[in-house]
N, C-alpha and C positions, 0 to 999 in steps of 0.2 A: 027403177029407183035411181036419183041422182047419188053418183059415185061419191061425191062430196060429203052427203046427209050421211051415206052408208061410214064413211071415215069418220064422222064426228062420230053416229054411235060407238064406232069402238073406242072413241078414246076415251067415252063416256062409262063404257062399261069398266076398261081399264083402272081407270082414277077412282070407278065405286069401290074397287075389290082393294085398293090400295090404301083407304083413308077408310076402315070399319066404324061405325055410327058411335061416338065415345057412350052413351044410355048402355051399352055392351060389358062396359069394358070396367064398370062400378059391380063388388063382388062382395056382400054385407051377408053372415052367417054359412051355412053349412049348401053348399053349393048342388042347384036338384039334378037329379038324377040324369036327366037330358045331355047335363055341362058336365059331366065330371071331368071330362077328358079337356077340360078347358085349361090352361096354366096358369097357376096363383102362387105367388111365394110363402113357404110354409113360416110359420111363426117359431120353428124350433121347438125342442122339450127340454127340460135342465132338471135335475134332481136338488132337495134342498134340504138338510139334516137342521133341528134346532133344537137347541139345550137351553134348558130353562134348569136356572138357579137364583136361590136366594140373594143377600145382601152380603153375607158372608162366604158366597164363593160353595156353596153348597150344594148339590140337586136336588133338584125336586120333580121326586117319582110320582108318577099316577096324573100329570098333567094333560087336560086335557087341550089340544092345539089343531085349530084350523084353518087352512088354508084356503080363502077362498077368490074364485075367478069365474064370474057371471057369468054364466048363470048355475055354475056346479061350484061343486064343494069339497074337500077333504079334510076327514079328520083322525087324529092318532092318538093315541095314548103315550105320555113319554114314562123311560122305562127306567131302572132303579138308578142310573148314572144320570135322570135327566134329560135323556134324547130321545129325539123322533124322528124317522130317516120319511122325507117323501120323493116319491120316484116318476115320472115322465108327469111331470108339471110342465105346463104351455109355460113357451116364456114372455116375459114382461108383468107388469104391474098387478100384482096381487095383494090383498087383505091378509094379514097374518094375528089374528086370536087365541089368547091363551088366560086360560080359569085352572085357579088349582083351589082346595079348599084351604081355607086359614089366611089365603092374600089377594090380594087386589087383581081386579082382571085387568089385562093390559089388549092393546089392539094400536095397530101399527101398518102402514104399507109398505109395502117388500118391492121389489125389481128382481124378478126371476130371469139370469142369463142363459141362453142358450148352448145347448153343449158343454153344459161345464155343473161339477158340483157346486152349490151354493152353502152357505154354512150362514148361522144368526143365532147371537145367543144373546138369551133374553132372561136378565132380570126383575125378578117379584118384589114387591112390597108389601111384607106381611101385615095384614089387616090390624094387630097390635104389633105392639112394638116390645118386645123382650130385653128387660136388663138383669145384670149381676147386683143383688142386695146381700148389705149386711147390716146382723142388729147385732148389736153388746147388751147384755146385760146388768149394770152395778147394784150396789148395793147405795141404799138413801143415805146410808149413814155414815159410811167407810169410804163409800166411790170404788171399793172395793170390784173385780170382776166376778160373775158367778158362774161359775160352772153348774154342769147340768140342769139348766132351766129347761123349760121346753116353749119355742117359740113358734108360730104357726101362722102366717098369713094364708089369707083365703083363695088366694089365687096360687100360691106357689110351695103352699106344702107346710109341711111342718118336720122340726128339727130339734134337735140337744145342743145347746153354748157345749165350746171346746173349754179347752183347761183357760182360756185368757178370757171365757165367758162372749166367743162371739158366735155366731149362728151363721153359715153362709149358704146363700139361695142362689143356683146357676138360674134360672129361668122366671123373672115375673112379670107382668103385663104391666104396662104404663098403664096410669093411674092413680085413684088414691086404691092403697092397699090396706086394707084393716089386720094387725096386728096384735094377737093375744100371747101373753107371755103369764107361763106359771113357777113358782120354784117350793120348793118344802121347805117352809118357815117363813114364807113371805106373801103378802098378798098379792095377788094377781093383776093384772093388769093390762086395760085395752087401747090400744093409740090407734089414730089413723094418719098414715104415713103418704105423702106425695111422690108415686115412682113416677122417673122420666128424663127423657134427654138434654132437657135443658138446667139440669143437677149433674150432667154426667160433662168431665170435663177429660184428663190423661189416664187416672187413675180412679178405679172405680169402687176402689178402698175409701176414697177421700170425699166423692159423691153420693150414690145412693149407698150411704152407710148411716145407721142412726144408731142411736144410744137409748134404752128402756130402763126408767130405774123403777127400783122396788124396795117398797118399804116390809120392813119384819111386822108379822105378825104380831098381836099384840096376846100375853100370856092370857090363856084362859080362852081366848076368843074362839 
C-alpha cells in the first residue's frame, strides 16, 4: 500500500476522534442507561419556604400550595403561622399555586436559585371583603339615644346599643346588609344598609356607620 494513502488515513482517523459528530452532543430528559457516564451540567436544587397571608398581614393556616415543574409536582400544606418549607427543588422557573378557602386562588411564576434558600410571601384576597359597622339607635321623637335595643344584621350577628345607643360589629361582608332592630316600647324596624369600601374613608366611625330610628309604640296596640 502507497505510504502516502496510509498517512492520510491516519490523519483521517485522527480529526474523526477530535471533532465528535455534534447529533451526540444534544441531551433532552433523563439520560438512558447506555449514557450515564456521559457529562451534563446539573441544574442544581434550591429549597423554597412560602408564607401566605392575608391583607392584613395575617397567616393563613391550612393553605393549600403547589409547586410545579413539568412534568412533577409538589404540594404542602401551610402551617398555623402560614408557611410551607419545600426542599431539593430543581432549580429555575417554576409555577407556584396557592387555594385557601374563603379567598381568592392566586398562581404566579417563581425562579428557583440554586444552592441557596429561596423565600416568597404571598398575599390573598379574601373572596369578601370584611368591614367595621356601626348602628345608633334614636328615638323618632327626642333624637334621643337608646340603649338596649337589640340590633342584628344577617351577615354579622346580632348585638345590645351601649349606654350612647350604638351597636358595634368587627366583621361584616360587603354588601347590602339587612338590618333589624328591636326595643321595649317601640316599634321595630327593618332597613337595608350598603356595607363597602367605597363608604369607608380614615375613620370607620364616620363610614360604615348609620343611624336607625324608632318610633314608640302606640298605647293599647
Amino acid at each position: 500500500m502507497n505510504k502516502h494513502f496510509i498517512r492520510l488515513l491516519i490523519i483521517c482517523a485522527v480529526f474523526a476522534g477530535f471533532f465528535p459528530d455534534p447529533m451526540r452532543c444534544i441531551v433532552e430528559g433523563p439520560l438512558p442507561s447506555a449514557a450515564k457516564n456521559t457529562e451534563v451540567p446539573e441544574r442544581g436544587r434550591g429549597t423554597l419556604t412560602v408564607t401566605v397571608m392575608d391583607k392584613d398581614r395575617l397567616p393563613i393556616p391550612d393553605a393549600q400550595i403547589t409547586i410545579a415543574v413539568l412534568p412533577t409536582g409538589w404540594t404542602d400544606i401551610s402551617d398555623k403561622v402560614g408557611r410551607a418549607h419545600f426542599t431539593d427543588l430543581p432549580a429555575g422557573h417554576c409555577k407556584v399555586e396557592v387555594w385557601a378557602k374563603g379567598y381568592e386562588d392566586c398562581s404566579m411564576s417563581l425562579e428557583i436559585k440554586p444552592e441557596r434558600d429561596n423565600a416568597l410571601i404571598i398575599t390573598l384576597k379574601s373572596k369578601n371583603e370584611f368591614f367595621k359597622v356601626q348602628v345608633k339607635v334614636v328615638d323618632d321623637a327626642t333624637s334621643n339615644s337608646l340603649s338596649g335595643a337589640q340590633v342584628t344584621i344577617a351577615s354579622g350577628g346580632s348585638l345590645t346599643t351601649d349606654e350612647n345607643g350604638v351597636a358595634y360589629f368587627a366583621k361584616v361582608p360587603e354588601g347590602n346588609a339587612q338590618v333589624q332592630v328591636t326595643a321595649k316600647g317601640y316599634q321595630g324596624a327593618s332597613v337595608i344598609f350598603e356595607i363597602g369600601s367605597e363608604r369607608r374613608k380614615d375613620n370607620f366611625l364616620r363610614d360604615n356607620s348609620f343611624t336607625v330610628i324608632l318610633k314608640k309604640q302606640r298605647v293599647g296596640a
